[in-house]
N, CA, C and O atoms as a Tinker XYZ file with bonds, in Angstrom:
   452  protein
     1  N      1.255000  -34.257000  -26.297000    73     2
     2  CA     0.395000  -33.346000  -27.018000    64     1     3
     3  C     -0.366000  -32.472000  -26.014000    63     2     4     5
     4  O     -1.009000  -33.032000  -25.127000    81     3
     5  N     -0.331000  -30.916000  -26.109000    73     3     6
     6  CA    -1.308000  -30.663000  -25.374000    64     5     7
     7  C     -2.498000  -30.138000  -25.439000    63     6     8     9
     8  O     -2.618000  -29.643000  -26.559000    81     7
     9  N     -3.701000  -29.948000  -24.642000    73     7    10
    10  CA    -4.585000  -29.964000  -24.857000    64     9    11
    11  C     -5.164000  -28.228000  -25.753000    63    10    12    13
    12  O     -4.571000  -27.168000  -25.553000    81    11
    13  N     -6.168000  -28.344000  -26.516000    73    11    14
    14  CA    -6.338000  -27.307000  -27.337000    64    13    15
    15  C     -7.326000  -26.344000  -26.179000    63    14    16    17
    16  O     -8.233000  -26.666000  -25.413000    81    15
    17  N     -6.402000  -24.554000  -26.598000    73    15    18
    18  CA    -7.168000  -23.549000  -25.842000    64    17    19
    19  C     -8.395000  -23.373000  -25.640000    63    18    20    21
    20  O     -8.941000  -23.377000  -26.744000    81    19
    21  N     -9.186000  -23.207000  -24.775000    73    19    22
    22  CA   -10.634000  -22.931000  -24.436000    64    21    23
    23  C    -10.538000  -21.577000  -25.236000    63    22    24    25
    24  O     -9.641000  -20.735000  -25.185000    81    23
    25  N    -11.328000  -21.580000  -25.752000    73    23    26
    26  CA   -11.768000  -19.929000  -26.530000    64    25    27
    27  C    -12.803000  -19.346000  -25.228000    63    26    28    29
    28  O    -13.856000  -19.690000  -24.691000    81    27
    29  N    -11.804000  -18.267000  -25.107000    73    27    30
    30  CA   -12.618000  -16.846000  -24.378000    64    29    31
    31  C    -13.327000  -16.613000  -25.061000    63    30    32    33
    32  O    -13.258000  -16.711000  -26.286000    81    31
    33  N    -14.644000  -16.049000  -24.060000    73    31    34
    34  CA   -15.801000  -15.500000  -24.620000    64    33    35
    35  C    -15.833000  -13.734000  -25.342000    63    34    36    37
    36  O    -14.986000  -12.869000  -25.121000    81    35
    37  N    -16.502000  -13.660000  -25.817000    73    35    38
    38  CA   -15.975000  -12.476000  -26.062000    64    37    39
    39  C    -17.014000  -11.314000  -25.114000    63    38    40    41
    40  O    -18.192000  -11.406000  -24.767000    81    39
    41  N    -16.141000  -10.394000  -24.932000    73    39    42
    42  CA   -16.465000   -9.512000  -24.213000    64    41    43
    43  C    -18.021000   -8.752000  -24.067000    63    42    44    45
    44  O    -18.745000   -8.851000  -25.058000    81    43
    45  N    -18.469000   -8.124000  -23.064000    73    43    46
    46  CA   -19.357000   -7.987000  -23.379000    64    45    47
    47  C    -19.614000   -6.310000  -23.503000    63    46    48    49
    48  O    -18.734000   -5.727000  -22.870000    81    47
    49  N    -20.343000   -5.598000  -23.988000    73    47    50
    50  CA   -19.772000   -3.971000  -24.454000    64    49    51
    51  C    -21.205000   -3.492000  -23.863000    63    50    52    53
    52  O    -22.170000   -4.251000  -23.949000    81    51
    53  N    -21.321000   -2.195000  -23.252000    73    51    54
    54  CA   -22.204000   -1.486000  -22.842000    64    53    55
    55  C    -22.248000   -0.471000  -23.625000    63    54    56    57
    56  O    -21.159000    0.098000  -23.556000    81    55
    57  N    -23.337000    0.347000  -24.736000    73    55    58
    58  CA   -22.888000    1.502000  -25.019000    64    57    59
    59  C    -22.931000    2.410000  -24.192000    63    58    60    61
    60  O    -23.393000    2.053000  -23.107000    81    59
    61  N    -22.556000    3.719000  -24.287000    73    59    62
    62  CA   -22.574000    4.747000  -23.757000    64    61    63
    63  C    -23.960000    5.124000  -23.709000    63    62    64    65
    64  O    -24.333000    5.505000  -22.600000    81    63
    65  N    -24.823000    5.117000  -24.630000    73    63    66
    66  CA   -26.669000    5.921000  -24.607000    64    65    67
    67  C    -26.735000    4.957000  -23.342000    63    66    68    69
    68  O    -27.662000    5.490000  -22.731000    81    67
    69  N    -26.392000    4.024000  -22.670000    73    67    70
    70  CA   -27.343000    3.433000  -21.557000    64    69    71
    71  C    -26.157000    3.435000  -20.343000    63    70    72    73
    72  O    -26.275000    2.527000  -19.520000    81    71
    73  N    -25.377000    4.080000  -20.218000    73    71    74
    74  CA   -24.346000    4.562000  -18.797000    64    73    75
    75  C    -25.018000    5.553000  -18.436000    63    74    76    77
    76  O    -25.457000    6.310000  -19.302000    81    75
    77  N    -25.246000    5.776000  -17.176000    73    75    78
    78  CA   -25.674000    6.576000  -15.876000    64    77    79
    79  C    -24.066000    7.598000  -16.215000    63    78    80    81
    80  O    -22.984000    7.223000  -16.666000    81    79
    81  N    -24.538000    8.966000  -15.766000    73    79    82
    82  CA   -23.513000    9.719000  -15.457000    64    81    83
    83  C    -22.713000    9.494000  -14.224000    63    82    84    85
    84  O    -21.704000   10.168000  -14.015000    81    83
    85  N    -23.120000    8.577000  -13.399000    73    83    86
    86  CA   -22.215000    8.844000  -12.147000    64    85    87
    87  C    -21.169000    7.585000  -12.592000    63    86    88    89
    88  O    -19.970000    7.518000  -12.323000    81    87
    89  N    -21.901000    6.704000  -13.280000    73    87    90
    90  CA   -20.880000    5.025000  -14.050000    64    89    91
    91  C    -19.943000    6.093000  -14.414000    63    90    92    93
    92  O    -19.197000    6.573000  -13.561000    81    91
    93  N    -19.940000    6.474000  -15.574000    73    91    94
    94  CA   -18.919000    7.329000  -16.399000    64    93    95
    95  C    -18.111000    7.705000  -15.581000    63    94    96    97
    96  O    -17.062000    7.066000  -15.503000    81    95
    97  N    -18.361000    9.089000  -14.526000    73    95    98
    98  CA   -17.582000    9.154000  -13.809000    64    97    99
    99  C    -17.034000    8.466000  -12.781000    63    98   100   101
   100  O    -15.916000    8.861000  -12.450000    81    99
   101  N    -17.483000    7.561000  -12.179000    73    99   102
   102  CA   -16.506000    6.701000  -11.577000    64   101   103
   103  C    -15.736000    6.211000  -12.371000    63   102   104   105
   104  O    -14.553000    6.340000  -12.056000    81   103
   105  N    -15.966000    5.620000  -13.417000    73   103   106
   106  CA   -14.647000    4.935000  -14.268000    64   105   107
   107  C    -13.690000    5.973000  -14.554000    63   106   108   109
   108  O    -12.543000    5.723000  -14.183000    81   107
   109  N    -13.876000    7.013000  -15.090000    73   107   110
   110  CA   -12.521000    7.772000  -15.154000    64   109   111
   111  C    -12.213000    8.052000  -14.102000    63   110   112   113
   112  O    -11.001000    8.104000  -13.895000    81   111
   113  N    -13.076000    8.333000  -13.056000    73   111   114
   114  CA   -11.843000    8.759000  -11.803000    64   113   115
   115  C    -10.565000    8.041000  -11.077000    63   114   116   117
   116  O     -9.854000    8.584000  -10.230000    81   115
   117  N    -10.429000    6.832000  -11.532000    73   115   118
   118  CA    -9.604000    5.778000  -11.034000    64   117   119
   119  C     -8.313000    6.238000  -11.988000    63   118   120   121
   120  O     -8.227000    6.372000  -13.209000    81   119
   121  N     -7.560000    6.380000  -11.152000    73   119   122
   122  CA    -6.099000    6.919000  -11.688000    64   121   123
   123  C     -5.426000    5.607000  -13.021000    63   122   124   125
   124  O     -4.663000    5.738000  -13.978000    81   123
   125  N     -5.840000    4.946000  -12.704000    73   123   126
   126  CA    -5.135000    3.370000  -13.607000    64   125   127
   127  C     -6.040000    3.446000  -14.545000    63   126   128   129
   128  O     -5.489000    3.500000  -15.644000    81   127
   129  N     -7.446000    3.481000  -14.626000    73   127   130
   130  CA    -8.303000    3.573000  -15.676000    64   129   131
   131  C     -8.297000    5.037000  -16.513000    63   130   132   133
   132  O     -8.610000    5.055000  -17.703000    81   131
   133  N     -7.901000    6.303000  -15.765000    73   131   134
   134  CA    -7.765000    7.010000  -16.373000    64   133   135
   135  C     -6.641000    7.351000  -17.456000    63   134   136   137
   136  O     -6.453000    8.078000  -18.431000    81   135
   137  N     -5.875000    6.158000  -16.512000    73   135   138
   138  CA    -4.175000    6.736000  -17.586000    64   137   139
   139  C     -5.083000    5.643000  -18.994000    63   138   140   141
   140  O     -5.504000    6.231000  -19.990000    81   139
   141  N     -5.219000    4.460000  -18.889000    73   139   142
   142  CA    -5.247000    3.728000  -19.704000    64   141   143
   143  C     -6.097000    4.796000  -20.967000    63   142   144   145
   144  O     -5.475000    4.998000  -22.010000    81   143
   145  N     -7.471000    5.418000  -20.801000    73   143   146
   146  CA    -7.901000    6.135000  -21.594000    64   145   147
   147  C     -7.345000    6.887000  -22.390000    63   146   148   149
   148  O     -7.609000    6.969000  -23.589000    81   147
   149  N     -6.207000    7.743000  -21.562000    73   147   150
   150  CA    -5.669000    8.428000  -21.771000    64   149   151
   151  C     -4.749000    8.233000  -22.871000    63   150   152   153
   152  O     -4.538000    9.031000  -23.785000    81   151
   153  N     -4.060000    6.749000  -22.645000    73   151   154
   154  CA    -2.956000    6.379000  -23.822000    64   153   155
   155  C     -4.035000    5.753000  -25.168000    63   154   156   157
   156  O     -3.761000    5.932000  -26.354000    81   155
   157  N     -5.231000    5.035000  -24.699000    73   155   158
   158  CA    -5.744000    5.170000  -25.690000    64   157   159
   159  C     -6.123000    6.417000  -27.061000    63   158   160   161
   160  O     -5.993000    6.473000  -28.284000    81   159
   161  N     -6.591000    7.190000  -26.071000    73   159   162
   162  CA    -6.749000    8.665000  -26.741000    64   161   163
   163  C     -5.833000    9.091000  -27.924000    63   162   164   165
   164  O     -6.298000    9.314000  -29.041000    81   163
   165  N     -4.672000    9.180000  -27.665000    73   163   166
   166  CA    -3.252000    9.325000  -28.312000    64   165   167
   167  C     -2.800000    7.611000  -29.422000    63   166   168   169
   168  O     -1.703000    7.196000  -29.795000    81   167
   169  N     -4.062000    7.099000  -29.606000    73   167   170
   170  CA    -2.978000    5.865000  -30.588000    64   169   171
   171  C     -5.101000    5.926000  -31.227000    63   170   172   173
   172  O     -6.203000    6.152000  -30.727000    81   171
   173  N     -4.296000    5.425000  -33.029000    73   171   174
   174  CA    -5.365000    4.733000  -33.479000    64   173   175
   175  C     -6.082000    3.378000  -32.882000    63   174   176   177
   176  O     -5.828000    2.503000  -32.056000    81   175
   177  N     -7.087000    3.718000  -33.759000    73   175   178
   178  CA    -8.207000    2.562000  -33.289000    64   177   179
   179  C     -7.685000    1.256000  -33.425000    63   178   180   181
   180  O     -7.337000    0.905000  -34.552000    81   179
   181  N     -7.564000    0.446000  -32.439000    73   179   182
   182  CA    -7.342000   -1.086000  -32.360000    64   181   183
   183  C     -6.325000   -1.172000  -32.910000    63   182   184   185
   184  O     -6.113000   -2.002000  -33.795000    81   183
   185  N     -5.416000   -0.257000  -32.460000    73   183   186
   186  CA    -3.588000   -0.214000  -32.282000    64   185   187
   187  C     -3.205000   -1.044000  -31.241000    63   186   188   189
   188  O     -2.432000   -1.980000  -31.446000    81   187
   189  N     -3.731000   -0.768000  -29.981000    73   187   190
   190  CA    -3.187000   -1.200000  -28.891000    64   189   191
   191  C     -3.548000   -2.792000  -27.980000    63   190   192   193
   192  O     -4.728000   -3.109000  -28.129000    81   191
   193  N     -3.108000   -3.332000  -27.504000    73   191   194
   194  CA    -3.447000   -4.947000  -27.322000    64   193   195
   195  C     -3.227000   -4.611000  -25.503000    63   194   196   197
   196  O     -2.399000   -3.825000  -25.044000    81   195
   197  N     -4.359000   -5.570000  -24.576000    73   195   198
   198  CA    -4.506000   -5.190000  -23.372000    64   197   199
   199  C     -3.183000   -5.157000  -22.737000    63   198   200   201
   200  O     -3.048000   -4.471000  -21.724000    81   199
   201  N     -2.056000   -5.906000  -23.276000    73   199   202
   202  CA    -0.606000   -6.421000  -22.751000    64   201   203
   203  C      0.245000   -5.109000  -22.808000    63   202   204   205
   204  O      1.255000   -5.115000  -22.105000    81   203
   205  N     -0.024000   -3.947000  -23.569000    73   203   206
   206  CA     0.898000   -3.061000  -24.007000    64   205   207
   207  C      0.912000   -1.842000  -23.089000    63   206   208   209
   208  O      1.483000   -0.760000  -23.226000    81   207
   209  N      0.198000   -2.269000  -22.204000    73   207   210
   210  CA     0.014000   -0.646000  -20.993000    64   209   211
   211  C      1.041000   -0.939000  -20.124000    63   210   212   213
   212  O      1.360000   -2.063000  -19.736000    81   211
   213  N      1.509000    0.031000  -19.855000    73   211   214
   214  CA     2.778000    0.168000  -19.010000    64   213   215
   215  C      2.087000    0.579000  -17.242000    63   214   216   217
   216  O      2.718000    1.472000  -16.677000    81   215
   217  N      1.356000    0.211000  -16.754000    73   215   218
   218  CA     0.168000    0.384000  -15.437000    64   217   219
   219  C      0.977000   -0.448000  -14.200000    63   218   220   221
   220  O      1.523000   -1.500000  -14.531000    81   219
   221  N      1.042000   -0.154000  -13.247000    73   219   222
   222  CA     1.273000   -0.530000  -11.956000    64   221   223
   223  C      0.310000   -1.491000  -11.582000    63   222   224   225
   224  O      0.084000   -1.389000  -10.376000    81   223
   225  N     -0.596000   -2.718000  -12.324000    73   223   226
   226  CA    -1.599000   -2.994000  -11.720000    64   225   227
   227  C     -0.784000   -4.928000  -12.351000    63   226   228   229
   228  O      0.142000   -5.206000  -13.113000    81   227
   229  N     -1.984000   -6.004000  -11.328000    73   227   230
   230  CA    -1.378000   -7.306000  -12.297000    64   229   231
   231  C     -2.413000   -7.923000  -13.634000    63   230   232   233
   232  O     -3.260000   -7.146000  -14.074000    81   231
   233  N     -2.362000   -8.568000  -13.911000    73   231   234
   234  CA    -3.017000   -8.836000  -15.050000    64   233   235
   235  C     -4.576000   -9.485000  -14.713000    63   234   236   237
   236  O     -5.231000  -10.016000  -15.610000    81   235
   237  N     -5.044000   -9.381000  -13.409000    73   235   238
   238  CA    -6.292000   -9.300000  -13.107000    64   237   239
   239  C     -6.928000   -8.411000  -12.770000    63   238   240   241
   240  O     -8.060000   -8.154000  -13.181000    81   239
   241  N     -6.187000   -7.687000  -11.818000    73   239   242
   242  CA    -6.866000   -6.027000  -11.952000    64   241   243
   243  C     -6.506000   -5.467000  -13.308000    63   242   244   245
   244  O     -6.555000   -4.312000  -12.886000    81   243
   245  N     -6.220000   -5.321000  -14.442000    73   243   246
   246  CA    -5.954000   -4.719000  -15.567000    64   245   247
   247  C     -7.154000   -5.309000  -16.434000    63   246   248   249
   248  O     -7.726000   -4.827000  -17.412000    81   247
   249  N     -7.377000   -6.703000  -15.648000    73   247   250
   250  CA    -8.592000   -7.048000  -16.795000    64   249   251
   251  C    -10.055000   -6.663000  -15.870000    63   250   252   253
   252  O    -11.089000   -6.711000  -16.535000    81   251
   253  N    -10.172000   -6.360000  -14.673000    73   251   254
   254  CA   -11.091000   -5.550000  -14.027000    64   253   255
   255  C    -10.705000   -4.177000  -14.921000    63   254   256   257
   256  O    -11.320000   -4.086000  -15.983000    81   255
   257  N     -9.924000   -3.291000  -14.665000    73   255   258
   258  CA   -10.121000   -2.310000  -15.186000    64   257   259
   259  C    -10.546000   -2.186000  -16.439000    63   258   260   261
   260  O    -11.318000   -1.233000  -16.541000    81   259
   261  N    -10.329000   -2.855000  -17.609000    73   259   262
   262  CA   -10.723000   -2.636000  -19.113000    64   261   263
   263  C    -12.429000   -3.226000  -18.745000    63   262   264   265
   264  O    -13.291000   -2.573000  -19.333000    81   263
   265  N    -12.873000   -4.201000  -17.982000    73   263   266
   266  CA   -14.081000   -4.559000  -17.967000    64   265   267
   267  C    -15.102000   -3.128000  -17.238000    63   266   268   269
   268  O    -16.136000   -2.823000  -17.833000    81   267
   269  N    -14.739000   -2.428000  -16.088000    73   267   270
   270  CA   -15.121000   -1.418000  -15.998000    64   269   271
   271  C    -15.165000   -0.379000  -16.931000    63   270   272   273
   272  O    -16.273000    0.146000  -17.033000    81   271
   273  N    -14.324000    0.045000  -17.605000    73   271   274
   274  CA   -14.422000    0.644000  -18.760000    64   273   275
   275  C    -15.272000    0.491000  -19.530000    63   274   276   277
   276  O    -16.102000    1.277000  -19.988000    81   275
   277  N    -15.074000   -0.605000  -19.709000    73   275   278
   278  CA   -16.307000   -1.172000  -21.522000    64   277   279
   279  C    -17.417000   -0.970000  -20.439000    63   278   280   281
   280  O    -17.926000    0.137000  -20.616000    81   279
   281  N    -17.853000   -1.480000  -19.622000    73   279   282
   282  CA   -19.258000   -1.498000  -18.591000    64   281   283
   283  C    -19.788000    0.208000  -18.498000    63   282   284   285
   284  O    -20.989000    0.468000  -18.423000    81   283
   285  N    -18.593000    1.437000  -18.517000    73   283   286
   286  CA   -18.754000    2.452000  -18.584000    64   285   287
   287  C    -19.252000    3.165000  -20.061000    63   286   288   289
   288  O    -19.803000    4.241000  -20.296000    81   287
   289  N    -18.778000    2.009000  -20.970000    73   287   290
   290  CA   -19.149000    2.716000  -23.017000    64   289   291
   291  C    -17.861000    3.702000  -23.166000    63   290   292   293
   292  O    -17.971000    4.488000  -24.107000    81   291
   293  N    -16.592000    3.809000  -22.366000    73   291   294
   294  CA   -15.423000    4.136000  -22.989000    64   293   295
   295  C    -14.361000    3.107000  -23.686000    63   294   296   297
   296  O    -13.193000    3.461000  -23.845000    81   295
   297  N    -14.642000    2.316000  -23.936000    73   295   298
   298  CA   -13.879000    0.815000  -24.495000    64   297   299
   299  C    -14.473000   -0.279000  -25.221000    63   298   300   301
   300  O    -15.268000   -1.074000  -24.721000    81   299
   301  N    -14.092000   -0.299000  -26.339000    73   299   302
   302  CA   -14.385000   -1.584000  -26.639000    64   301   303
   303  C    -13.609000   -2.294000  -27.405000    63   302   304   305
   304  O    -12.885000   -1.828000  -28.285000    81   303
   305  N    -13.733000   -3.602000  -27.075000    73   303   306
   306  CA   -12.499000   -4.607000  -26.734000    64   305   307
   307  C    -12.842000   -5.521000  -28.473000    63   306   308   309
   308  O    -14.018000   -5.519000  -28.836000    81   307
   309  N    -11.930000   -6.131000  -29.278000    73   307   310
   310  CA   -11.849000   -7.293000  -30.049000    64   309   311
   311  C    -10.924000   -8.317000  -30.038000    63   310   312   313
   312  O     -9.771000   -7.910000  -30.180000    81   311
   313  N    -11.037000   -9.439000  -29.923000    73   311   314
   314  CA   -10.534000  -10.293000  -30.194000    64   313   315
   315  C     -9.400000  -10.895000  -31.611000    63   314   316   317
   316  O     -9.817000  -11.374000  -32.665000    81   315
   317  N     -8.272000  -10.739000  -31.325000    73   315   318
   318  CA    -7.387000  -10.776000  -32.938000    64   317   319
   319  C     -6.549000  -12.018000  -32.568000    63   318   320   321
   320  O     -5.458000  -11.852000  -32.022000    81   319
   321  N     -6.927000  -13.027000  -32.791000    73   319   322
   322  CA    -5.973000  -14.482000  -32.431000    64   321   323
   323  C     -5.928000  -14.261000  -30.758000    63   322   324   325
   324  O     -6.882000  -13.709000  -30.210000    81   323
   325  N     -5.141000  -14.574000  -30.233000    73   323   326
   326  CA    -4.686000  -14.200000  -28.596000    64   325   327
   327  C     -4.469000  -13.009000  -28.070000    63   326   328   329
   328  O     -3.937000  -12.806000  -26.979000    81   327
   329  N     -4.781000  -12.380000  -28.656000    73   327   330
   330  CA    -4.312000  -10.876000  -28.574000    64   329   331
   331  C     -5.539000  -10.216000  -28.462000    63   330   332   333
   332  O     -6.309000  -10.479000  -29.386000    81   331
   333  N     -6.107000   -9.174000  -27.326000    73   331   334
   334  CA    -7.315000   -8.351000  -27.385000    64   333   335
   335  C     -7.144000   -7.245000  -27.351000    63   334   336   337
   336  O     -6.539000   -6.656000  -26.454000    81   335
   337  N     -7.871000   -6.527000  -28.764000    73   335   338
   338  CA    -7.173000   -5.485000  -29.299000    64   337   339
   339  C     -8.457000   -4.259000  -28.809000    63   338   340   341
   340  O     -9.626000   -4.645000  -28.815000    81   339
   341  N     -8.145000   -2.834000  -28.409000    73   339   342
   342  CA    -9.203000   -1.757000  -28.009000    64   341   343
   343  C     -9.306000   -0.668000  -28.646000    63   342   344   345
   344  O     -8.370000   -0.350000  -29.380000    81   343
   345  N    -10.101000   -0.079000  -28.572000    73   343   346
   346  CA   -10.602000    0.939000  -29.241000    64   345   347
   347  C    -10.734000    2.582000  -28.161000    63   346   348   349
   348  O    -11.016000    1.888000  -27.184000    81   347
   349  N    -10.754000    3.560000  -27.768000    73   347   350
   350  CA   -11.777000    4.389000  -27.071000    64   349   351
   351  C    -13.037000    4.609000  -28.203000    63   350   352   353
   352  O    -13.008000    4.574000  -29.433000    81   351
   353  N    -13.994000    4.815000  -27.386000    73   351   354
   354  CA   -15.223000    4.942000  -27.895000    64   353   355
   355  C    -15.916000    6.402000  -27.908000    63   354   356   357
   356  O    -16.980000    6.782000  -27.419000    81   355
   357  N    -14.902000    7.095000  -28.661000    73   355   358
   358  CA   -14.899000    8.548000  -27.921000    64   357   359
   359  C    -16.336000    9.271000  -28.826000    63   358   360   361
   360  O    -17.378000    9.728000  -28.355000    81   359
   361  N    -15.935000    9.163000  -30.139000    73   359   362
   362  CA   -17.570000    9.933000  -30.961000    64   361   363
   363  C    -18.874000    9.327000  -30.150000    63   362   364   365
   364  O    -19.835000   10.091000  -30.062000    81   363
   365  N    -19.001000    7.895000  -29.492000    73   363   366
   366  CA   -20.139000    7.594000  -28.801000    64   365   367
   367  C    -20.197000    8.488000  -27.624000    63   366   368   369
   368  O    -20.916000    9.480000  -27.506000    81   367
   369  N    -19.435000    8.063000  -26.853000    73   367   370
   370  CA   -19.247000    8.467000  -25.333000    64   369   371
   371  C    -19.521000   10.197000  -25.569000    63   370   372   373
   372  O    -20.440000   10.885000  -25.125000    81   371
   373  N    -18.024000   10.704000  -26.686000    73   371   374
   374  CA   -18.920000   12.335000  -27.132000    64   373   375
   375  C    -20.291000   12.617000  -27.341000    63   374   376   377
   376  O    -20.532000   13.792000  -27.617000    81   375
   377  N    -21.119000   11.946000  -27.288000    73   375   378
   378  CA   -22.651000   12.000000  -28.123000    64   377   379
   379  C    -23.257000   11.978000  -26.495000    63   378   380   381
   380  O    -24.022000   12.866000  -26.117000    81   379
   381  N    -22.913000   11.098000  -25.781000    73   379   382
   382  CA   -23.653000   10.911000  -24.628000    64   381   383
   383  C    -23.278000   12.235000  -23.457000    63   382   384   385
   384  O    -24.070000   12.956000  -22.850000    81   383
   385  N    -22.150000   12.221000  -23.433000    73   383   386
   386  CA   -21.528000   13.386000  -22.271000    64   385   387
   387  C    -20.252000   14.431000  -22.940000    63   386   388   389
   388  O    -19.066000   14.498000  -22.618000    81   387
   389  N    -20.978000   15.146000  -23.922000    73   387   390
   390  CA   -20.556000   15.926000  -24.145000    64   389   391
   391  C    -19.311000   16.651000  -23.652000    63   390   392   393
   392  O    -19.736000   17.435000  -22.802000    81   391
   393  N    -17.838000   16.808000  -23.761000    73   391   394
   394  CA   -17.253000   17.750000  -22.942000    64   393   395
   395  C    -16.750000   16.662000  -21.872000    63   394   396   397
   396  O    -15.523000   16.651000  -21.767000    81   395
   397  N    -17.349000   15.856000  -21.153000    73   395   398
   398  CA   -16.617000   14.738000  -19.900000    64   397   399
   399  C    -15.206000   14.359000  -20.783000    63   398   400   401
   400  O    -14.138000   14.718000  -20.287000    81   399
   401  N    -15.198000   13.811000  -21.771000    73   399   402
   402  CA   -14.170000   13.142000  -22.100000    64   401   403
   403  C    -12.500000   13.956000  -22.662000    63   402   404   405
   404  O    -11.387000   13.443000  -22.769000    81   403
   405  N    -12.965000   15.378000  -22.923000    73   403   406
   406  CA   -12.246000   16.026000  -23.325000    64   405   407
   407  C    -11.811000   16.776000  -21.342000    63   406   408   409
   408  O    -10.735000   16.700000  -20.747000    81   407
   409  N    -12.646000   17.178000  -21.037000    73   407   410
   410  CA   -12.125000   17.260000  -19.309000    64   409   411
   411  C    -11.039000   16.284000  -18.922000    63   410   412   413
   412  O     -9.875000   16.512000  -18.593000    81   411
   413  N    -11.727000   15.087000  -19.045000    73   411   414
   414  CA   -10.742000   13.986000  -18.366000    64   413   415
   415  C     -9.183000   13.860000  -18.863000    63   414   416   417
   416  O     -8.176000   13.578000  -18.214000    81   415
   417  N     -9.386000   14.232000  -20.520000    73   415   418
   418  CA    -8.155000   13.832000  -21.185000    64   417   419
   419  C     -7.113000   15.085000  -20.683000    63   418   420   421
   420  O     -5.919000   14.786000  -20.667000    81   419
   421  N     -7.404000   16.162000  -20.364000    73   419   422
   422  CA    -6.664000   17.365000  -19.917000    64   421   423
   423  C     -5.613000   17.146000  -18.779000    63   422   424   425
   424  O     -5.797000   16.697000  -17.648000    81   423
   425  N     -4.513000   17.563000  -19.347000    73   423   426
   426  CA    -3.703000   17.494000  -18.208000    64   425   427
   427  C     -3.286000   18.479000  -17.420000    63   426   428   429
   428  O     -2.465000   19.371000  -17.634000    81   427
   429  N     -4.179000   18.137000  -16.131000    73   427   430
   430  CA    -4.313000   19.261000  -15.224000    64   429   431
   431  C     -3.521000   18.765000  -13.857000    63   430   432   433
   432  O     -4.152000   18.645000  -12.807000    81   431
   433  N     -2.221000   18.508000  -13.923000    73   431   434
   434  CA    -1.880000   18.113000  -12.637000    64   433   435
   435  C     -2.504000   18.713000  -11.047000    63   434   436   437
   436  O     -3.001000   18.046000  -10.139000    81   435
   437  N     -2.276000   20.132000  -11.115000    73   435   438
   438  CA    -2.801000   20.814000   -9.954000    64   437   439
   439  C     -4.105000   20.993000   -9.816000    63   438   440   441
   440  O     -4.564000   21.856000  -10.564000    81   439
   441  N     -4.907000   20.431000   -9.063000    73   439   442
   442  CA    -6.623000   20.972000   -8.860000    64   441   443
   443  C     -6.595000   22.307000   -8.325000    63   442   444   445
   444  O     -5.734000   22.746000   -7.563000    81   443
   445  N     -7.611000   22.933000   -8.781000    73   443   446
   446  CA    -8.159000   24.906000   -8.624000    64   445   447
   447  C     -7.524000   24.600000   -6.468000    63   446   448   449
   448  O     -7.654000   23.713000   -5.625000    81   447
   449  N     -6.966000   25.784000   -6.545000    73   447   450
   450  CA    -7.175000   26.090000   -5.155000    64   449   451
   451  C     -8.315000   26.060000   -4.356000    63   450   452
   452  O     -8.245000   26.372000   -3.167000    81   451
C-alpha cells in the first residue's frame, strides 16, 4: 500500500496594487517568463495546467518562474486535483500599469536601432 500524498500548499498570490514597477518589469523581462505570459494571453482563463508549456526550462525552474510571476500580480495559480491550473491577471495588472502588459505582449522581434 502506498503512502497517501502530502497536499501542497496552496500558492501564495501577490496582487498587482502592491508590485513595485521595477518587480513587474523584471518578471517580464526574462525570456521564459515572458513566453509563458505570452501563451497565457492567447488561451482562456484556467485553460492551461503548469505541465502544458512547451519552455526550455526543468520542472524547478518552471516552478521558480510561475512563483515569480504570481510574486509579480501577473499569475494566479489554482489547484484542480494534481493539476495547477493559471490564469493571467491582466484587467488587475491593466489597472496597475497601464499599457506594460500590452507592450510586453507585442511582437517586436527587432529592438529600435
Amino acid at each position: 500500500m502506498t503512502a497517501p500524498r502530502a497536499r501542497r500548499a496552496a500558492p501564495d498570490h501577490t496582487h498587482p496594487d502592491h508590485v513595485p514597477l521595477l518587480t513587474a518589469l523584471s518578471a517580464l523581462a526574462d525570456p521564459v517568463r515572458l513566453r509563458l505570459v505570452r501563451e497565457l494571453a492567447g488561451c482562456a482563463d484556467w485553460e492551461r495546467t503548469c505541465g502544458s508549456f512547451d519552455v526550455p526550462v526543468g520542472k524547478a525552474a518552471l516552478s521558480h518562474h510561475f512563483a515569480t510571476l504570481r510574486a509579480a500580480g501577473l499569475v494566479e495559480q489554482r489547484d484542480a486535483g494534481p493539476k495547477r491550473l493559471n490564469r493571467l491577471r491582466r484587467a488587475e495588472f491593466d489597472a496597475r500599469f497601464p499599457g506594460l502588459l500590452d507592450l510586453a505582449l507585442r511582437d517586436d522581434p527587432q529592438p529600435p536601432a
